[in-house]
N, C-alpha and C positions, 0 to 999 in steps of 0.2 A: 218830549222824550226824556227818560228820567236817566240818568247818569247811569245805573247799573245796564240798560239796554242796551246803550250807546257803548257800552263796554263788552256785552254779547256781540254788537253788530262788530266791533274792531277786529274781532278775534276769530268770526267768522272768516272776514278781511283776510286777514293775516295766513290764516290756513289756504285760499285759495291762491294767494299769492306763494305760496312756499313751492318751492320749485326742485325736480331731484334732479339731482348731476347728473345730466344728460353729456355725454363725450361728445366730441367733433366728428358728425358723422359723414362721409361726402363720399360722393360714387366711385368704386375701386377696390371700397376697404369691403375684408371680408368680416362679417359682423356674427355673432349668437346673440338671440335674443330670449332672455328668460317671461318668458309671459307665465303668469298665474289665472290657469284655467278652471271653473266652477263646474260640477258635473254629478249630475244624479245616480246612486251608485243602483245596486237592485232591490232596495229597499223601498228607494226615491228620497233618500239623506241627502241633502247636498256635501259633495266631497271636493276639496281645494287641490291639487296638482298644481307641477311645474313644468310647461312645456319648453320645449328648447328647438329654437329654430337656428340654424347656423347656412349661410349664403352671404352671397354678395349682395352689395348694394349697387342695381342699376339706376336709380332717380333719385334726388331727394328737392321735393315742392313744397313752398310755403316758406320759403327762409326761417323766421324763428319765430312766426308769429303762432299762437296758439290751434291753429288749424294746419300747423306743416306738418307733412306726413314724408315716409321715404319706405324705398320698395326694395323685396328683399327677392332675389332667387336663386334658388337651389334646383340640381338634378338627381329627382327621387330615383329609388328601386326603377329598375325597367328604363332608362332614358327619357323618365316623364318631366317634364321643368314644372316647377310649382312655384307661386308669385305669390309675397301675402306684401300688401299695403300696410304700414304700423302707421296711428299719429304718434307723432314725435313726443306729447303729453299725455300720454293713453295711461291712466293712473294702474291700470292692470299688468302693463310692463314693468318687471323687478329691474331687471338690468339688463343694459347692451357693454357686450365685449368685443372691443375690438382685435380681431385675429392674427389676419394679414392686411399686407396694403400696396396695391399693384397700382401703377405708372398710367396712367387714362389721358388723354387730350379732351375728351368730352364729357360734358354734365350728364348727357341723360345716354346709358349701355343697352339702349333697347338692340342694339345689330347682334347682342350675345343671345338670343332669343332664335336667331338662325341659325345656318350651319355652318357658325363661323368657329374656324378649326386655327388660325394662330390665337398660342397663347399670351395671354398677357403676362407683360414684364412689372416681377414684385420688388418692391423697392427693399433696400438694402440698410435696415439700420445699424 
C-alpha cells in the first residue's frame, strides 16, 4: 500500500469517526428534533426540507453504542399519539433541543401511552 492510500484510508477514518454533539438525552425531557427530509417536488427534482418533531422522550435503548436509538411521542391534531424511533447517530438529524425536563422514576414512559391523566412534575431550574 503506497503512502498516498494509506492516507485516503486515514481520513476516510477520521470522517467516520467524527461525531456531532449529540445533548444528554434521557426519558422526561421534552425534546424537538430537526430531521432534514428529501422529497420529490412535482417536477420529480429532489427537494431538501426541515422537519421538526417536538415530544417527549419515553425510551431511550442502546446506551451510546452506535445502534442506540430513543423514542419520541407527541399528541397530534384529534387526540392521535404518534411515535417516531430516531437513532441516536442518524446523519439526517441536524439537531436535538432540549425543551423541558419533567421529574420520572422510570426509564422506559411507555404507561403515558394510556389514559394516564396525572401530570408529570417539570423540574425547576
Amino acid at each position: 500500500m503506497t503512502e498516498e492510500e494509506q492516507k485516503d484510508k486515514n481520513k476516510v477514518e477520521e470522517k467516520k469517526q467524527e461525531k456531532r454533539e449529540i445533548p444528554e438525552i434521557r426519558s422526561g425531557y421534552v425534546v424537538r428534533v430537526h430531521q432534514k427530509i428529501t422529497e420529490l417536488d412535482a417536477k420529480g427534482n429532489p427537494k431538501e426540507r426541515i422537519q421538526v418533531f417536538e415530544g417527549i422522550v419515553i425510551a431511550r435503548k442502546g446506551g451510546n453504542t452506535p445502534g442506540a436509538t430513543f423514542t419520541v411521542r407527541k399528541v397530534a391534531t384529534g387526540g392521535v399519539g404518534v411515535e417516531k424511533i430516531y437513532p441516536l447517530h442518524l446523519p439526517s438529524i441536524l439537531k436535538v433541543e432540549i425543551v423541558k425536563k419533567y421529574k420520572v422514576r422510570r426509564a422506559k414512559l411507555y404507561y403515558l401511552r394510556g389514559k394516564y391523566k396525572k401530570k408529570l412534575k417539570e423540574i425547576k431550574e
